[in-house]
C-alpha positions as CSV (number, residue, x, y, z in Angstrom):
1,X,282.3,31.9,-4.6
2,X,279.6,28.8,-3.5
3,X,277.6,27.3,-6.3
4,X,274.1,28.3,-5.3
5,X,272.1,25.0,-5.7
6,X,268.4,25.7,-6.7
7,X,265.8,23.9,-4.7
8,X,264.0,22.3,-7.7
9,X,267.8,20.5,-8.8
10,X,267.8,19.3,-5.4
11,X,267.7,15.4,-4.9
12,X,265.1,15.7,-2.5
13,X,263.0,17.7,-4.7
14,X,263.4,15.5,-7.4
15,X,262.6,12.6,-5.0
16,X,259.6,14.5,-4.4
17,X,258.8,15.2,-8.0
18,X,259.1,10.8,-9.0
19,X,257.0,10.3,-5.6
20,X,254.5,12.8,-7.3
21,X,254.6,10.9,-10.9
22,X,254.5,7.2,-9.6
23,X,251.0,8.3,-7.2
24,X,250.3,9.7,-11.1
25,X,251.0,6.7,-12.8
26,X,248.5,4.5,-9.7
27,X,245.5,6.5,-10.6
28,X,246.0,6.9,-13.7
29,X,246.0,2.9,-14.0
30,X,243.2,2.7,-11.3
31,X,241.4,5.1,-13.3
32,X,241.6,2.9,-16.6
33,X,240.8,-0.3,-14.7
34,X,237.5,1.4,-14.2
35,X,236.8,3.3,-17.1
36,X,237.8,-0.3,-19.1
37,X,234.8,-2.0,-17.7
38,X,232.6,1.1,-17.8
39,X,233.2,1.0,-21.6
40,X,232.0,-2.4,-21.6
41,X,229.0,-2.0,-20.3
42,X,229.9,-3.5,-17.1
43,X,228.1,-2.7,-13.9
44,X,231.0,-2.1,-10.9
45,X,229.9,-2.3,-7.5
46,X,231.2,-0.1,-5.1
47,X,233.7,-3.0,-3.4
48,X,235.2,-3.5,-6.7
49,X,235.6,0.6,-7.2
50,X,237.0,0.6,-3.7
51,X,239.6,-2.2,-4.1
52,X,240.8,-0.8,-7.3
53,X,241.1,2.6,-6.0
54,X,243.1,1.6,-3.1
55,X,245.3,-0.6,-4.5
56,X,248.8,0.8,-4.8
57,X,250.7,-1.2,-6.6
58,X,250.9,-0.7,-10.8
59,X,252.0,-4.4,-11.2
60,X,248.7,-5.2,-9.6
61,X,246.6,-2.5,-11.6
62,X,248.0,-3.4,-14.9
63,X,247.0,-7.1,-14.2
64,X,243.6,-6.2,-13.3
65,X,243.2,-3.7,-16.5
66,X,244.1,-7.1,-18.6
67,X,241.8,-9.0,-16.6
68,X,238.8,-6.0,-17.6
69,X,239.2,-5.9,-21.2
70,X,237.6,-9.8,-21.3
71,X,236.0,-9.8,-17.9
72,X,232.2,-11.3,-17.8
73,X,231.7,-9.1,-14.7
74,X,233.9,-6.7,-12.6
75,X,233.9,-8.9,-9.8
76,X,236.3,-11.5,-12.0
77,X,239.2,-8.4,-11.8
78,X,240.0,-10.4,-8.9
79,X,239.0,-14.5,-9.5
80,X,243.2,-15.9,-9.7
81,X,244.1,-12.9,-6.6
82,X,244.8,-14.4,-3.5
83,X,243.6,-12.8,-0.9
């Protein structure tokens, strides 16, 4: 008699399920970038809230949420990227 293998034990599925929690984990940090300046008091232009928001990569995002917490204005998320 065959095993049956249940979809959700699948490898794809659970390839589908990490996809899922690392586009999670990119708002999530997106999300804090934003709300970290907000909390501040800090104005943030709608380039800056695009940028963020599109950006993709959580190395990137966690830089910029270190850069918000002392940040004069939202703009200097960005001052040492290259673009």
């Amino acid at each position: 008699m065959a095993a049956i293998q249940y979809f959700w034990r699948h490898p794809l599925a659970e390839q589908v399920r990490e996809q899922g929690r690392e586009e999670g984990r990119v708002k999530d940090r997106a999300e804090m970038t934003l709300r970290i300046l907000e909390w501040r008091g800090l104005p943030v232009p709608d380039p800056v809230r695009e940028r963020v928001e599109a950006c993709s990569d959580l190395v990137q995002l966690e830089s910029w949420a270190q850069r918000a917490v002392h940040a004069a204005k939202a703009e200097d998320l960005f001052a040492d990227d290259r673009p």
